[in-house]
N, C-alpha and C positions, 0 to 999 in steps of 0.2 A: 679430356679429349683435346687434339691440338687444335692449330687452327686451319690446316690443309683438310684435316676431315672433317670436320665441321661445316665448312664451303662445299666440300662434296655431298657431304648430305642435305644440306639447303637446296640446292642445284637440283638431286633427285626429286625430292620431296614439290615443287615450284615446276615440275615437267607432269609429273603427276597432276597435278591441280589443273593443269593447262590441258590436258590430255583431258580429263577428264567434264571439263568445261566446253569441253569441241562438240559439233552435230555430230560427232560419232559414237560417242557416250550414250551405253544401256541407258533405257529409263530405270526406276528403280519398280518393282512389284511393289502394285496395289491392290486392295481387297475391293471390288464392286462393292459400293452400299445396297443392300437387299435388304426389303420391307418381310420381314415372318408374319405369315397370311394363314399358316395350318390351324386347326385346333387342335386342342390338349386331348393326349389320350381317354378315350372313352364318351368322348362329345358326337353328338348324332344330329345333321339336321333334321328334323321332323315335319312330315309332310301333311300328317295328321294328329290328331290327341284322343288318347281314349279318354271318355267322359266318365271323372272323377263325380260330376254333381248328379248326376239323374235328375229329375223332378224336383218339386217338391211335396210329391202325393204323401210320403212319410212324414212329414211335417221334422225336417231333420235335425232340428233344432232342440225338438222335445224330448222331454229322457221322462225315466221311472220317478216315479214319486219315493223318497227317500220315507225311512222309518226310523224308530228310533235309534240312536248309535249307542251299542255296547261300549260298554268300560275295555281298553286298552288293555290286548292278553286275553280279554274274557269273549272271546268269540264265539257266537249259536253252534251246539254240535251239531259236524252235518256240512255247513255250510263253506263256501268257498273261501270265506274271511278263514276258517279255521283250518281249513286247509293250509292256506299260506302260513299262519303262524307257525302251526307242525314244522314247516318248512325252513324257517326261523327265518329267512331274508322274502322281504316284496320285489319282485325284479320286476325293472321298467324299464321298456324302450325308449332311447331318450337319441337327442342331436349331441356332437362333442363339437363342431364347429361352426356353430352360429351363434355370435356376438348376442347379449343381450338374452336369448332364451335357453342356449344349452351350447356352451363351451369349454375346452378344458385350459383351466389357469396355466401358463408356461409356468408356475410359481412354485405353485403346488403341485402339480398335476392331476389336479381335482376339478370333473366336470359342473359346472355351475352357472347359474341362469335362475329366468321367472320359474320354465317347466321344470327343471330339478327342484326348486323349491318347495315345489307342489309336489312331486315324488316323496320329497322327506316329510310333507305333512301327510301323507298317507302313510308314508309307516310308522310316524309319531300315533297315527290313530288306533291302527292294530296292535303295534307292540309296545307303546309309549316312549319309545327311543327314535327320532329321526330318522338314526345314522342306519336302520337295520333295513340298508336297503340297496340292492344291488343294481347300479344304472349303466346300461347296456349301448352301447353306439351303434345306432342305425342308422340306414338311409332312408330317407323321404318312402322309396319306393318298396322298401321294407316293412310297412308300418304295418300293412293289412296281412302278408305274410307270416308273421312274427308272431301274432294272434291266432290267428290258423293254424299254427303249429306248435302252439301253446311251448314257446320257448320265452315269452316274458308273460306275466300275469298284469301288467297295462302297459302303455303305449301312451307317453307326454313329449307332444315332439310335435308342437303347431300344429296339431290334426284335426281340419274340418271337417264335420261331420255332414255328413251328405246323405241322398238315400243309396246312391249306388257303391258306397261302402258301407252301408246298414244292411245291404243284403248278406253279408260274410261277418261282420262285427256289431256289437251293439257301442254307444257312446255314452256320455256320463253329460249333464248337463252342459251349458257353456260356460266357459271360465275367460273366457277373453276375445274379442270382438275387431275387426281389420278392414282396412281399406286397402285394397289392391292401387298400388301407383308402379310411376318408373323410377329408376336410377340410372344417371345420365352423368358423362363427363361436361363439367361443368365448361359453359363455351361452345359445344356442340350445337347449340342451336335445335335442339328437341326440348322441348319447352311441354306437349302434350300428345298423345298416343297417335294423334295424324299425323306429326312427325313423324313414326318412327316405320311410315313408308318408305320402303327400298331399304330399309336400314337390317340388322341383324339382332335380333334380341335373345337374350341367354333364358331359360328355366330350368327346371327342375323337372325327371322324369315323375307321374304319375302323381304330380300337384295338381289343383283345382285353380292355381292361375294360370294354367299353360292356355285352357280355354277363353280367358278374355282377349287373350293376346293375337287369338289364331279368326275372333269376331273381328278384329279389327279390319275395314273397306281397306281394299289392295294391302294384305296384311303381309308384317313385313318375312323376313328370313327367322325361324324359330329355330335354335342352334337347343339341345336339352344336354343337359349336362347333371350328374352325380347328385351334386352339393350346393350349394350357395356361396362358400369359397371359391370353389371352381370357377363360376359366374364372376365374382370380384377381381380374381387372375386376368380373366380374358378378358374381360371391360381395362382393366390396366394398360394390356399390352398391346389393346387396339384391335381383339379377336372377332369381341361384338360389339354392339354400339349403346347397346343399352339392358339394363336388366330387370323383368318387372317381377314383381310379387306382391304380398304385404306390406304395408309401410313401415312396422313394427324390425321387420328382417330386413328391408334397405335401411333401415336407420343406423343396425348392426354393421353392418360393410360399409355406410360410408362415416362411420365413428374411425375405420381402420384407413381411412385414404380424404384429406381435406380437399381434391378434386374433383371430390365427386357430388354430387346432391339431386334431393329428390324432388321429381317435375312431375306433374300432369294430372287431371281429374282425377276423381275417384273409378275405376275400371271393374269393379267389381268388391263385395265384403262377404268376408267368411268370419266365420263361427267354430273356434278353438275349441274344442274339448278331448277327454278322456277315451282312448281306445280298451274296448275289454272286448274278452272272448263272449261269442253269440249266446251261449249258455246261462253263464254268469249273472243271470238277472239280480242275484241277490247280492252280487259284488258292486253291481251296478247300483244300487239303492243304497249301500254301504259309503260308496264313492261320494256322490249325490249327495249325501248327508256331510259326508266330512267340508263339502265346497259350500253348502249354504250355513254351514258355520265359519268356515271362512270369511263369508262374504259377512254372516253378525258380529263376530267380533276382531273385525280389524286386521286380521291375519292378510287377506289379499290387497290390501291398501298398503301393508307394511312392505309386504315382497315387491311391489309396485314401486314404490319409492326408492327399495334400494336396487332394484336389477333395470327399470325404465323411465328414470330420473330425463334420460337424452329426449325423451317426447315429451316431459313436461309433468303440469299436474297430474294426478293420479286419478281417471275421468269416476271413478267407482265402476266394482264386478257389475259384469251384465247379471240381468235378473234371469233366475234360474224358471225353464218353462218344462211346465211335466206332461205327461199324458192320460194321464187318470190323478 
């Protein structure tokens, strides 16, 4: 390049700058900063809760009194136990995304938790193989449905036994015991459930904590949502402010996010067990039986250890209560 054009195109280039430096020069486009306020598809404010617990005129805690357990494969003809075997797989409604009780490995893609474990020691009991058993992903709001419609033959998926789901299902003893708390972005300043006046709290359609939530004096906004993951989403992005349940399932979601942690009294405890179809009594006593041998020889201390190490010692199974 000489050196006449060269001067010339410095000369342009320096009327440009200048030009552009003047109060007559566009601004350049900018994007407004906007706060996203929606929730995620399928989230419902809730203005009421249908009542998950009933009474306690059933005494919902109590199951069948268990009998003796047949030899694996060797199942009473007749009965429901033998049924399924015929059937070769035990299918069971279970959670695929909730940390800690029933979720699926990115690894494997094998769903696994306390309650799937409990799934495979029931069909280790019928067929004497674990593995012979087909676990089913539902929703919370699924659980009483699913039974009803005899599309799984049980339901291990956090399920509190209540009387007003006794009226539609029977339950199997209790296999694990819960304090209803909050999870809270850490900072927030909710420290216990008066706090979480004026505030927005996330659950779960047709769970039995959505009712602690809705006692609360000047109780705040009840946002219900799917899943429990869903709930973890919007706490993240600022949708709600807090999310209550079990403490066992906050522990699961804030193991996934070190923001987050769990605050506030005890708000209520449920009682985990075994959903079976209303019929079923004899599956019922079969079940029953398989859990208070868990709980003798060390089998539920063992799942404990390796799937709820994050809450600590292994407190020991609740004691199993019957009815006769």
């Amino acid at each position: 390049m000489n050196t006449r054009l060269r001067i010339a195109l410095l000369t342009v280039a320096a009327a440009t700058l200048v030009s552009a430096c003047g109060t007559g020069a566009p601004e350049p486009d900018t994007m407004p900063a906007t706060v996203v306020d929606s929730l995620p598809p399928g989230a419902v404010e809730l203005t009421s809760t249908p009542s998950q617990r009933g009474d306690d005129s059933c005494n919902p805690t109590a199951s069948l009194r268990p009998g003796a357990l047949p030899s694996p494969g060797a199942m009473p003809a007749g009965s429901t136990m033998a049924e399924i075997v015929a059937n070769g797989r035990l299918r069971v409604g279970v959670n695929q995304d909730m940390l800690l009780f029933g979720f699926r490995n990115p690894t494997t893609g094998e769903i696994e938790g306390f309650d799937t474990d409990i799934a495979h020691e029931m069909a280790r009991a019928l067929f004497g193989d674990p593995n012979r058993v087909d676990l089913v992903p539902i929703a919370s709001a699924e659980r009483v449905p699913v039974l009803k419609d005899k599309k799984v033959d049980m339901v291990v998926h956090t399920f509190s036994a209540t009387c007003e789901r006794r009226r539609d299902i029977e339950f199997s003893s209790t296999y694990f015991v819960s304090n209803q708390r909050i999870l809270a972005t850490k900072g927030s300043g909710i420290r216990t459930s008066a706090d979480l006046t004026g505030k927005r709290v996330c659950g779960v359609f047709l769970t039995t904590t959505l009712e602690p939530v809705f006692r609360i004096p000047n109780r705040p906004t009840v946002i219900g949502m799917a899943n429990w993951l869903d709930c973890l989403v919007a706490l993240q992005q600022g949708q709600v402010d807090a999310v209550s349940t079990d403490e066992p399932i906050l522990a699961g979601l804030a193991a996934q996010d070190p923001n987050l942690e769990i605050v506030g009294e005890a708000m209520a405890e449920d009682a985990y067990a075994i959903g079976i179809q209303k019929e079923d009594t004899d599956f019922v006593r079969f079940v029953n039986g398989v859990l208070d041998r868990m709980r003798a020889d060390g089998t539920w201390n063992r799942i404990y250890a390796a799937r709820m190490s994050v809450l600590g010692t292994p407190p020991g199974p609740p004691p199993a209560r019957y009815l006769d």
